[in-house]
Structures are given as structure tokens and as C-alpha cells.
ZAMARGU-4260 file (C-alpha; in steps of 0.2 Angstrom, whole numbers, plus 5000, padded with zeros to 4 digits):
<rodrens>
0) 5554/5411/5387 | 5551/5407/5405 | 5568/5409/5412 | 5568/5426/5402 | 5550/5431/5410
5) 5558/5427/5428 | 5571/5438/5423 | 5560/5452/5418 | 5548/5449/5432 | 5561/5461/5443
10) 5556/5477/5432 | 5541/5481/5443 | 5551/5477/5459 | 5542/5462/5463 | 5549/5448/5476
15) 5545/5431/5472 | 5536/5430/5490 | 5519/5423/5489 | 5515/5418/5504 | 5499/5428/5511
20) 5504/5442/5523 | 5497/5439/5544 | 5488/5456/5541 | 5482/5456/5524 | 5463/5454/5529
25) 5451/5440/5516 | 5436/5448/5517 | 5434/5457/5497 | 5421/5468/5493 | 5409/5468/5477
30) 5422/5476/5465 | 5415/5471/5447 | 5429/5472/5433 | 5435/5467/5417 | 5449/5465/5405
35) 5448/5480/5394 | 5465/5481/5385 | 5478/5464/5379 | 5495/5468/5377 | 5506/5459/5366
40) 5522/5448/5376 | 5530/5446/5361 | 5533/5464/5356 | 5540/5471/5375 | 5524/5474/5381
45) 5525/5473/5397 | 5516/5491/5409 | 5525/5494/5421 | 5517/5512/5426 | 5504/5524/5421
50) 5499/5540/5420 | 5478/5546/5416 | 5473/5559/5405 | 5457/5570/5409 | 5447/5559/5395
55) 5454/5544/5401 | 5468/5538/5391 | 5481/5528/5401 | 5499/5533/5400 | 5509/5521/5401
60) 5529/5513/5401 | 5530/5497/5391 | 5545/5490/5402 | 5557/5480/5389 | 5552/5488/5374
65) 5559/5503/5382 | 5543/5513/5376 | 5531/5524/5379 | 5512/5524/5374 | 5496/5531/5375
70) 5480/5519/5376 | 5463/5527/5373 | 5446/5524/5382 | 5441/5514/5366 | 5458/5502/5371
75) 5467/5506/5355 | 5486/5508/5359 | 5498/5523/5351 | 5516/5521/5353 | 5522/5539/5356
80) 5542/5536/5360 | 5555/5520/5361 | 5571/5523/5369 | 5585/5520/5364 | 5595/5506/5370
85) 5613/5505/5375 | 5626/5498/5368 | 5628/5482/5378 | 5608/5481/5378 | 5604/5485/5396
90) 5616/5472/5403 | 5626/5482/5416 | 5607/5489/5423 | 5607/5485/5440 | 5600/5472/5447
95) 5590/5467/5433 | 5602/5467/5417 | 5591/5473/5404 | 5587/5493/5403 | 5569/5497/5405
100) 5555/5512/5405 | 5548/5514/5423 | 5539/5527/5431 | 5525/5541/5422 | 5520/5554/5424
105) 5508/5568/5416 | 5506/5586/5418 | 5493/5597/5416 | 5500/5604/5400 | 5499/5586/5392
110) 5519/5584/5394 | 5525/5569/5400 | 5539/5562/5411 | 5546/5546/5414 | 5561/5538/5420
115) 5573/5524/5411 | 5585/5513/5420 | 5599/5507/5407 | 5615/5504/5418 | 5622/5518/5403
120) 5626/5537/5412 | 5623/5544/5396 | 5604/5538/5396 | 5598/5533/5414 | 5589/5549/5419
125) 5572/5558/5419 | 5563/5561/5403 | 5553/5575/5395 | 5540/5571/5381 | 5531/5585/5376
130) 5516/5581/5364 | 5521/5579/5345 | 5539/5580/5350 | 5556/5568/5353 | 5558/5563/5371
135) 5574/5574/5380 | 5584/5569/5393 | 5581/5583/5410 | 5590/5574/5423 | 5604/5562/5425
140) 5602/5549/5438 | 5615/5537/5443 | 5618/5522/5432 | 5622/5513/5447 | 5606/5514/5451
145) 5588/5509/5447 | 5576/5525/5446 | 5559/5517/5449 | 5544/5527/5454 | 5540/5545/5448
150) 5529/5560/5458 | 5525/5576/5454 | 5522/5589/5469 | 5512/5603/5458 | 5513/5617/5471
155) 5532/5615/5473 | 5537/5611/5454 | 5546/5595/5460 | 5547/5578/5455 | 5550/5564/5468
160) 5558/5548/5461 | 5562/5532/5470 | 5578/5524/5465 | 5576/5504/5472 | 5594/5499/5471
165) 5601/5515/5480 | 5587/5515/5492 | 5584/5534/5491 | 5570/5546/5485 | 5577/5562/5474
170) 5570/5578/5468 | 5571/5586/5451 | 5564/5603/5448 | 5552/5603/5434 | 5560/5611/5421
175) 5574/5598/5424 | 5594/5601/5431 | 5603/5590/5445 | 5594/5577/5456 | 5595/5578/5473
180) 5596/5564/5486 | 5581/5570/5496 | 5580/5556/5508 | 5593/5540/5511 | 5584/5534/5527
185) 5585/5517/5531 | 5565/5511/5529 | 5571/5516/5510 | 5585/5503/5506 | 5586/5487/5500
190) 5588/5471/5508 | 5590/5460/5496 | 5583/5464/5480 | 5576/5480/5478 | 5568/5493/5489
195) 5560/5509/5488 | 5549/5505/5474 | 5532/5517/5470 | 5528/5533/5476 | 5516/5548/5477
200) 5516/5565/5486 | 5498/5568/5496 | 5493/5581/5507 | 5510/5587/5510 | 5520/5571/5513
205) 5531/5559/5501 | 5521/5541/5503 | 5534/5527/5495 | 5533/5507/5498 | 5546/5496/5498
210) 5548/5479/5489 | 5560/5470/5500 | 5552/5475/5516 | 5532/5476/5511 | 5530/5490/5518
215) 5520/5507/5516 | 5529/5524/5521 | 5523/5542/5524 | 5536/5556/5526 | 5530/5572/5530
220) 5538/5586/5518 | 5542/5599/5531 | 5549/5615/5522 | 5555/5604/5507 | 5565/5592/5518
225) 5559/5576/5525 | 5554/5573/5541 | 5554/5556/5551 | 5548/5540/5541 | 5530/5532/5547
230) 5528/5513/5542 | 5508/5514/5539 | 5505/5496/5533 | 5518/5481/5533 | 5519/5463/5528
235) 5514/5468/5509 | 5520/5454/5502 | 5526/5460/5485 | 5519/5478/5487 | 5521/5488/5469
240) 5512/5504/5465 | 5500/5517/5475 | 5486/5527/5473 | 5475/5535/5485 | 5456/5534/5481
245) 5445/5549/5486 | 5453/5565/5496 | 5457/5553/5515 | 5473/5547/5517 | 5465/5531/5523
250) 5460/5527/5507 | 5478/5518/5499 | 5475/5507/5484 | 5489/5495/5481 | 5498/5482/5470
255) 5503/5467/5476 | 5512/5460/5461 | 5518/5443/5467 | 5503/5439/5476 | 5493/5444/5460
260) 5479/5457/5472 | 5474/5474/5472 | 5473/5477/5491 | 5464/5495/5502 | 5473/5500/5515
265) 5464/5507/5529 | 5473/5519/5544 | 5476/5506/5554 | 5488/5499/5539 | 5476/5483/5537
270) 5475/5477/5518 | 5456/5471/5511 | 5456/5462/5495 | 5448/5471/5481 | 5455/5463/5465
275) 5461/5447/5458 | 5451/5442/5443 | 5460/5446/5428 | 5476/5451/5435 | 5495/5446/5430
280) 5507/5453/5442 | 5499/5469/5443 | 5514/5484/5442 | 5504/5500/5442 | 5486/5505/5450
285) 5477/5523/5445 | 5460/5531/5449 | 5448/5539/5441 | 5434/5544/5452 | 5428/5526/5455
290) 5436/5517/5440 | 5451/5509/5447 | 5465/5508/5433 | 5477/5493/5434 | 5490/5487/5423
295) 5497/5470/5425 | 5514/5465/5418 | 5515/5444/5417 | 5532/5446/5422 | 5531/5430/5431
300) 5513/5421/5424 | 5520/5427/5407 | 5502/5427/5399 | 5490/5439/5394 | 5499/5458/5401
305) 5484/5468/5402 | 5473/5484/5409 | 5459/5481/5420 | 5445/5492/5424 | 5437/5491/5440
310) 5423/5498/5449 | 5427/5503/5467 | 5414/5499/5478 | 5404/5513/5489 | 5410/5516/5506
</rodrens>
């Protein structure tokens, strides 16, 4: 069980680094949590990204049960669609030889999107999963590659997604069609193991991190291309998933999965501790006002894969 929890502990895009980062600051604010969900190991279920709902359920891909699942505030958890595997059971998926659900999510409407990896061109792509309905297919995306993160830019009906084998970030219209390599740059690609790994679109930029590196990225959306990449934050050992916490920009909650933290970013890219209690290689991080959503895979502890609520402390 342990050599197979190493091999699933690459889902999220997590490094094995665990060393602390020189600009990862100690100091932690009051931030009171707890355990509000236990997912079961034995059955795949392992989040490796969510999506909230406006009353609070959390969205969310179950990794190697190829699944997704809907978790009400009350913690009871609805398995809504399972995926397919391929024939040879995810072996040729890149890098981490075993086919998995990845990023979420949700729409106004109550649709859901998600990407699976498989290695298999005639599954790996962007899904659709409107309520009461089967999961469609919307998008191709390279079997070569490993599509990761999933954005959704509401004005331009356009999702982002972070492929962390190829090293790029695509676009697929909304109602579905051919992905687009929207940006290739070299702060993207992997150097080693995986790179561009979560992502979100704010305030009219793409902000993306990369595992490998540990870094933060903003690129500006300028007329639907990108403009040059900013590094905003580095030495993110193990740096996962992104939120952003109020309406600033200075205000970045992250993963750091290896590591084990929940870190804040400030503007000048320094990381505060926020969270450690509870957490097993935490994969995803959402926000809710000042609840502070965060789903933690075991992919490495292999024990207890949970979700912990946290309150954010008042700046």
C-alpha cells in the first residue's frame, strides 16, 4: 500500500521536497479549523480539486476512483459520475501511470466541468456534467499530456486549463470544440516532474503555479492573448492549488502539498502559515467568504484524506 500511495502522491503535482522554503515566513495567525469530512482510502478517495456551490456543497474529483462527487454542508457525500477507465487502466498516463479525475469546476447554471488524464486520446479531455445527466466529453486534450488545473473566465466564455507535463495553459470555449495552446512560455514547463500545475483567472490575468519550480505566476490577458509572465512568489516548496481571498490580489491562499501547509501570499510574494492541523498533502484550497475550504489527498501520509474547514482570520 505504501509504494502505491507514493505512486498516487504525483496526482496533485506534488514534489517530494520538504524542505522549508528561505521565504516561507513562521509566524501563523489564529486560524481555528477542523476536520469536517473523512474520505475513505480504500475506495479511491483521494480530492484532488473542488468546486463550491452557493449553499456550500464542495465539488469535488476523487483522483483514482476517476470520479466525481458532490459533498453537502452536512458532510454526506453523493457520487454524481465515475469515469471510465481505459483499457490498459491508466498505464500509458503520463508521468503518473494511472488515469485520474483532476481539475473542477462549476457554473452558474449548476453544470459542471472537469478534466481527466488517462494516457487514452479517445478519453483524456474536458468534461461536461450537467445536473441529472451522464458526463460528455467537450474537448480532446493531448493524451500525451497531463491536463491539470481547470479556470473558467465568465465574461469571455473560456475555460483555462494547465496541462503539467506539456508545460502550457489552453483555452476551451464554453460550449466545448478545439483547445488551444494559449501560452507555452518557459516559467510554465516542467523540470523534472511536473509543471504548471493550478490555476485561476483574476482581474483580467491567468494566475498559474508551477510544481517543479515553486513558483506563483500572473499573466495578464491582453485582448485574449497573454502578455509577459510575472513570478509573484517562489521557493513554494510543493505549491498545489490557488485561491484568492477577498477582492485584492494580495490576498493568494495556497497549497503546499508536500510540506503539508496552507500558506497567504502577500504582494511582495512572502508565504505566512495559516494551516497545518488536520492536513494530509493538501491538493485543492476554496473560499467562502472567511470559511477556507481544503481538501487534502494522503497521497504521501496515506491516512485520513479529508476536508477542512477553516476560519480565516481578520486582516
Amino acid at each position: 500500500m505504501r509504494n502505491r500511495m507514493l505512486t498516487l502522491a504525483v496526482a496533485a503535482g506534488i514534489g517530494l521536497v520538504t524542505v522549508p522554503t528561505s521565504n516561507a515566513a513562521q509566524a501563523r495567525p489564529s486560524v481555528t479549523s477542523r476536520i469536517a469530512v473523512h474520505f475513505d482510502l480504500a475506495k479511491g478517495q483521494l480530492p484532488e480539486n473542488v468546486a463550491l456551490g452557493p449553499d456550500g456543497t464542495a465539488y469535488v474529483t476523487f483522483a483514482s476512483a476517476r470520479q466525481v462527487a458532490a459533498i453537502s454542508p452536512a458532510g454526506a457525500i453523493r457520487i454524481l459520475a465515475t469515469l471510465p477507465a481505459p483499457a490498459d487502466g491508466g498505464a500509458d498516463t503520463p508521468a503518473l501511470g494511472f488515469a485520474l479525475t483532476t481539475g473542477i469546476v462549476r457554473t452558474a447554471d449548476g453544470t459542471l466541468y472537469f478534466l481527466y488524464a488517462s494516457g487514452d486520446a479517445a478519453t483524456t479531455g474536458l468534461y461536461r456534467l450537467r445536473p441529472g445527466q451522464q458526463p460528455r466529453r467537450i474537448a480532446a486534450l493531448p493524451a500525451t499530456g497531463l491536463p491539470n488545473g481547470l479556470a473558467y473566465d465568465e465574461p469571455a466564455k473560456t475555460f483555462y486549463l494547465t496541462d503539467s507535463v506539456l508545460g502550457s495553459i489552453s483555452t476551451v470555449p464554453l460550449n466545448g470544440g478545439n483547445a488551444r495552446v494559449w501560452s507555452s512560455a518557459p516559467e510554465l514547463a516542467a523540470t523534472g516532474f511536473l509543471g504548471a500545475n493550478g490555476i485561476k483567472v483574476r482581474h483580467g490575468a491567468v494566475w498559474a503555479t508551477n510544481l517543479d519550480l515553486g513558483t506563483l505566476l500572473r499573466i495578464p490577458i491582453r485582448q485574449g492573448r497573454p502578455g509577459p509572465v510575472q513570478v509573484k512568489a517562489a521557493g513554494l516548496a510543493g505549491i498545489d492549488d490557488i485561491a484568492f481571498a477577498g477582492t485584492r490580489d494580495d490576498q493568494v491562499i495556497a497549497t503546499l502539498n508536500a510540506p503539508n501547509k496552507v500558506v497567504r501570499i502577500d504582494a511582495d510574494g512572502h508565504a505566512i502559515t495559516l494551516l497545518t492541523a488536520g492536513l494530509q498533502n493538501p491538493t485543492s484550497v476554496a473560499v467562502r467568504g472567511r470559511t477556507l475550504y481544503v481538501l487534502s489527498a494522503a497521497y504521501l501520509t496515506a491516512t485520513d484524506p479529508n476536508l477542512v474547514l477553516a476560519t480565516l482570520p481578520r486582516r
